[in-house]
C-alpha positions, 0 to 999 in steps of 0.5 A: 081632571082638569078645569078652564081658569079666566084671569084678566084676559086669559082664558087657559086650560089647567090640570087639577094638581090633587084632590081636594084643591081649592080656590085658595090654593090656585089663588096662591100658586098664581102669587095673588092674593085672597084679599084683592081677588074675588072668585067665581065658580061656573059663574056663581060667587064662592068662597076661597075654600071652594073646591075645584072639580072637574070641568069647572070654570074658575073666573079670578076677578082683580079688585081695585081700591085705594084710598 
């Protein structure tokens, strides 16, 4: 199983590593984090406790701020 992951400019296919995976979870494999990335699921926002399934487009948004 497998899903397609947008980051920046990268467009990559990956494998679903376990059941139950979350966006959390990649959000953490990738050392990011939860706080400064906004995540879509086949083009609707979702939370990171989001589960991951098969065929999925997971879109990972950087958000800029500063003071």
């Amino acid at each position: 199983m497998s899903f397609t992951l947008k980051y920046k400019d990268k467009l990559e296919q990956k494998e679903i590593p376990k059941s139950n995976y979350t966006i959390k979870d990649l959000i953490n494999e990738l050392g990011l984090s939860t706080q400064t990335v906004v995540s879509k699921q086949n083009g609707e926002l979702v939370i990171e406790d989001t589960l991951i399934e098969n065929d999925d487009e997971i879109q990972l948004i950087q958000i800029i701020y500063g003071g």
